[in-house]
N, C-alpha and C positions, 0 to 999 in steps of 0.2 A: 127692194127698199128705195133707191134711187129713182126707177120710173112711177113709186107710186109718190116718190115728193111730187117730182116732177109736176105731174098731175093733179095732183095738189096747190100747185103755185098756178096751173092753168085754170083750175077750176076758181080760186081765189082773181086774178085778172081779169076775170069772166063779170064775178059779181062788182069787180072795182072799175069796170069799164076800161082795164089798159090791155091794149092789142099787141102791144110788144114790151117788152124788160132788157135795158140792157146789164148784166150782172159784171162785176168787175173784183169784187171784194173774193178771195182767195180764198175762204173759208166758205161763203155762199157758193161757189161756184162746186168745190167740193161735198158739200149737202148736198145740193140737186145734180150731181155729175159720178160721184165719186174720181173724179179728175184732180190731181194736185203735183205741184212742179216744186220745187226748193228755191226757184229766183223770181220769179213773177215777175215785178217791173224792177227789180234789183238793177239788171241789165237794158233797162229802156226798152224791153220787149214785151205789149200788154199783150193779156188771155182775156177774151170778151165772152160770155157765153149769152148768147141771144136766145129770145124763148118769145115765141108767138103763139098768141092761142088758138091763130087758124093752122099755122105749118110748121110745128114741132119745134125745135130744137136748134141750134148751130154751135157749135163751139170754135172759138176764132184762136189760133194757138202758134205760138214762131214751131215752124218748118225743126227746128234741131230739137225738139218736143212731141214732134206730130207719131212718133213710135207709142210712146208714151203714153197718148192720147189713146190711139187706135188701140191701146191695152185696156184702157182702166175708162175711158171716157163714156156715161149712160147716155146718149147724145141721137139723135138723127141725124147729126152732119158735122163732118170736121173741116175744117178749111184752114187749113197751114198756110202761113207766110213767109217769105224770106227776107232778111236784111235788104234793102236798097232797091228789091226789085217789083217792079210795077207799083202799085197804090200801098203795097205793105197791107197792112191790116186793116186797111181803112178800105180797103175794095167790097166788104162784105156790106157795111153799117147801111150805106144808102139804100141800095135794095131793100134791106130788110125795116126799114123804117120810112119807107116810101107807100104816101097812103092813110099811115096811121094816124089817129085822132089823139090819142094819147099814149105819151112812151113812156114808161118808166125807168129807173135809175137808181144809182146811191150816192146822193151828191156827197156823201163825205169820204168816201171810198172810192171815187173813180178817178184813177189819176188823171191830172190838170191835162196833160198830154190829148185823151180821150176825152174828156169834155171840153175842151173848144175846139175838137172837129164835129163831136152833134152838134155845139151850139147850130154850125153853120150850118147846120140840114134838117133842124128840129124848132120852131120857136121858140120863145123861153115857157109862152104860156101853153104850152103841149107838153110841158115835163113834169112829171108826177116824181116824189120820192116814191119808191118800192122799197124801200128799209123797214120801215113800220110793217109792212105784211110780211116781208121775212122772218123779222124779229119775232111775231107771233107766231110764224109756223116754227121755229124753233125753240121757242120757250119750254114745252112739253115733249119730254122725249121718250122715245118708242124703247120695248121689251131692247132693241140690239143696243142701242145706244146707253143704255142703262149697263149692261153687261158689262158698254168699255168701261163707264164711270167706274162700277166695280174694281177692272181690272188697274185700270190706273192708279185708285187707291190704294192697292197692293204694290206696284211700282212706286208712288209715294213713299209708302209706307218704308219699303227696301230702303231707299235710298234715306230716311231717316235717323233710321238704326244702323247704317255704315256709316253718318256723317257724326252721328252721336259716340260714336265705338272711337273713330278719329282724331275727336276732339280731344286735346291735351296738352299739360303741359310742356313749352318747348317744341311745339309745332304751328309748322307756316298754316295759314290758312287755306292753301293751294291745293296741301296735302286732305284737306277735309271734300276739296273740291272731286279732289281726282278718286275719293273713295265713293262720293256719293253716286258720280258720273258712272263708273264701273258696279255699283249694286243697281240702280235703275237700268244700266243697260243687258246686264245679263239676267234680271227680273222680266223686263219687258220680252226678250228675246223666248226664255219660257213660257210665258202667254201665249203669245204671236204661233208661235210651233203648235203646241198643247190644241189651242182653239181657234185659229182665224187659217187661212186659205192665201190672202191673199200676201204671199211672196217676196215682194217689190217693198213693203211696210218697214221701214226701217227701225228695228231697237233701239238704236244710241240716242240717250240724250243729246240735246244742239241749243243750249241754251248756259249762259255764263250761270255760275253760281251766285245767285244770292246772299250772302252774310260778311258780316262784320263784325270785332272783336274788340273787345277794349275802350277805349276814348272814340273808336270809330262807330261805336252802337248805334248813335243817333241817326247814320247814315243809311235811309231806310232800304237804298236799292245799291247798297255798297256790292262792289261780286270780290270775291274772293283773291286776295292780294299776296305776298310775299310775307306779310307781317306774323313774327312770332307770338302768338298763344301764351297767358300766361296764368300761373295759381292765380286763382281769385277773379279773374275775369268774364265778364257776363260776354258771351257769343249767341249771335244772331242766324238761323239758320232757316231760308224758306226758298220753296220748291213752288211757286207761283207759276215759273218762266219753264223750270225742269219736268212737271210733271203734263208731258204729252204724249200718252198714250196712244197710240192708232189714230193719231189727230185729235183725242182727247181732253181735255184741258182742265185740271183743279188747284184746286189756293188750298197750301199747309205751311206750316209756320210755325217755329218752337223759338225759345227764349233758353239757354243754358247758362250753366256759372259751371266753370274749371274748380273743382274739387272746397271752394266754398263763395261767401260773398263778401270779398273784400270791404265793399261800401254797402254795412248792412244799411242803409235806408233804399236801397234798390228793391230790398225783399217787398213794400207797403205798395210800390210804384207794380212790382209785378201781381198782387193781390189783386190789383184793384182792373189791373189790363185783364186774369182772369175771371174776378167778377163779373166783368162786362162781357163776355163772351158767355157766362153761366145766365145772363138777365135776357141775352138775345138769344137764345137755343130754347128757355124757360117759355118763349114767346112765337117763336118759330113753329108754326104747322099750317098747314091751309084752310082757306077762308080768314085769315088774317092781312092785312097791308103791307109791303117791302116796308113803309116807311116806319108801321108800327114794331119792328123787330130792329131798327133803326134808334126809334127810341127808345126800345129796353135797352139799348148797347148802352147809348149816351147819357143816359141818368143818371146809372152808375158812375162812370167817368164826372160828368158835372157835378156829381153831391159828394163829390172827393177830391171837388176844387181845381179840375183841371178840365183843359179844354180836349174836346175825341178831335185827337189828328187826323179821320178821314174816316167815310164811309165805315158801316159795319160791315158790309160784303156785297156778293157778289154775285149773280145769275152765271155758272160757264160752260162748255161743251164743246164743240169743234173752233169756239174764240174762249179768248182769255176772257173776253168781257160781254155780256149777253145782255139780253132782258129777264128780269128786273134787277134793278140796282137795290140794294138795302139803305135805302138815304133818304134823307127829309124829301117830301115833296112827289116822291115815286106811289103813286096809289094800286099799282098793280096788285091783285089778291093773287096770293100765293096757293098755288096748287099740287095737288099730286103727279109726279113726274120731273117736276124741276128740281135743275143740280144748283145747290148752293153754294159760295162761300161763304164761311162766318167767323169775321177776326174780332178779337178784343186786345183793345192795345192803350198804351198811356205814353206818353214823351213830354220830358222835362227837358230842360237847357244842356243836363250832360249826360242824361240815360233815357231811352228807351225800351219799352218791354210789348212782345209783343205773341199773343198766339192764336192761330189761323185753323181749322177744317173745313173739311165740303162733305154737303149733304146732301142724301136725295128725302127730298117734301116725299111722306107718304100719307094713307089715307086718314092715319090718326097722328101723324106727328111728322119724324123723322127717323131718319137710318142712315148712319156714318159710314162715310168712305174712308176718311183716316182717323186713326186711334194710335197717340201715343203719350204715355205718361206727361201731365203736367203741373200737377201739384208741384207747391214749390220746394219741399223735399224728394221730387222726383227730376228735377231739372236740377240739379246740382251733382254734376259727373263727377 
């Protein structure tokens, strides 16, 4: 899978005229590598992977990773560095970009560190973005890739119905955290066993919890606090950040109310968030426009007198955030193979409501990855 991306990106360079790429971004590198680390430049130590279309491959990785590498890295060459000694990681870049007519890159992804030492050995006018060709070789994904989306969904999913079980009156929101975190992690670990090979794949969720309760609802990326739970209260519960499957990535997202609706005019505010998620699904299949499923979302929301707080969704897979975006202006036609997200949501001054899935575009429509009650007599624990 890896050396025929690989091959792929060379064959693609080929027609683009760049003779070399330098990749930086942690998620491309693990596409065309299957190589990935937990710190990247966390620690001031960049992973560069070089890719020439005359002489294969390099992968540039700090020395306390280089096991690591020689494990999992689809690569032609590793070249580990150490802290303080000789040129560090900058010994490889000259060599390999010596000669070439044009180099490619990701200017918004390569940390600042690593781009003003090319500046120094590349002119400006020799630098191509390579973003754009990635982003299209990843838009469309393959039979495996698709299996994880699946499985993901099902970790989703797990972790929904423990955080829904959780949710109650007289309870921290902490406690909704730590239940959702232990059913995605013992969901995912069953997969991982069941169907994959590769060992080292860690099951635990590693991402804070998403949601917020009470007067905190509006708080759209609130993570889950100390604060008690109460009758009547709308809670916010999404798996955006949590649900990373095998490096996976999907958008879900539920709206609840604790055993009723205290401020019945929340109920009209949540109709109208899942209307519009019913107007963009109604819309959604290929040979359509991101932006046309964008404005099934927002009509709804606009002819019900409010303004759509953000995007209807979202292209995702080994990133949170892919190509195509569901938003004005986005002309990409949607195809078979691509994983979506798709929210419908509404925010007033002191509520929001909000609910999220991911799909895969098939050849006459769509097929859900996550399914779980939303009707608004079903969201009322």
């Amino acid at each position: 899978m890896f050396t025929q991306r690989m091959q792929s990106l060379q064959n693609r360079m080929h027609e683009d005229h760049l003779d070399v790429v330098l990749i930086t971004d942690e998620d491309n590198v693990y596409y065309l590598t299957g190589y990935y680390d937990y710190l990247h430049m966390e620690f001031g130590r960049p992973t560069i992977l070089i890719v020439s279309r005359y002489s294969g491959s390099l992968l540039i990785t700090p020395k306390i990773d280089e096991n690591t590498a020689l494990a999992a890295a689809r690569v032609d060459r590793i070249a580990a560095w150490n802290d303080g000694m000789h040129n560090e990681w900058r010994e490889e870049i000259p060599k390999a970009v010596k000669g070439a007519r044009y180099v490619g890159l990701e200017p918004d992804r390569m940390p600042p560190l690593v781009r003003r030492f090319v500046d120094t050995l590349v002119p400006t006018s020799q630098l191509l973005s390579v973003t754009p060709l990635l982003s299209d070789m990843r838009m469309i994904k393959s039979p495996k890739e698709l299996q994880l989306a699946r499985h993901a969904g099902q970790v989703a999913m797990a972790m929904m119905v423990a955080g829904r079980e959780a949710i109650a009156d007289g309870v921290p929101e902490f406690e909704v955290a730590l239940a959702t975190s232990q059913a995605g992690t013992r969901k995912a670990a069953k997969l991982l066993t069941a169907h994959y090979d590769d060992k080292d794949m860690s099951p635990n969720t590693h991402f804070l919890q998403i949601m917020a309760s009470g007067d905190a609802i509006t708080k759209s990326h609130h993570r889950a606090s100390s604060r008690i739970m109460r009758l009547g209260e709308p809670v916010f519960l999404c798996f955006c950040g949590m649900t990373n499957f095998h490096r996976f990535k999907l958008g879900f997202d539920r709206t609840f109310w604790i055993g009723e609706l205290a401020i019945k005019t929340q109920a009209k505010i949540y109709e109208v968030a899942l209307a519009s998620q019913e107007a963009a699904l109604d819309a959604l299949r290929p040979g359509v426009s991101a932006d046309t499923v964008h404005a099934a979302y927002a009509e709804v929301i606009q002819s019900a007198g409010y303004d759509y707080p953000f995007r209807c969704g979202r292209a995702t897979g080994f990133s949170f955030l892919e190509k195509p975006q569901l938003v004005t202006g986005d002309k990409t036609i949607l195809q078979p193979g691509m994983v979506i997200a798709v929210d419908g949501s509404v925010s007033i001054n002191n509520f929001r409501a909000q609910v999220g899935d991911s799909f895969i575009i098939t050849d006459d429509g769509w097929e859900a990855l996550t399914e779980h009650p939303k009707s608004l007599e079903e969201v009322i624990i």
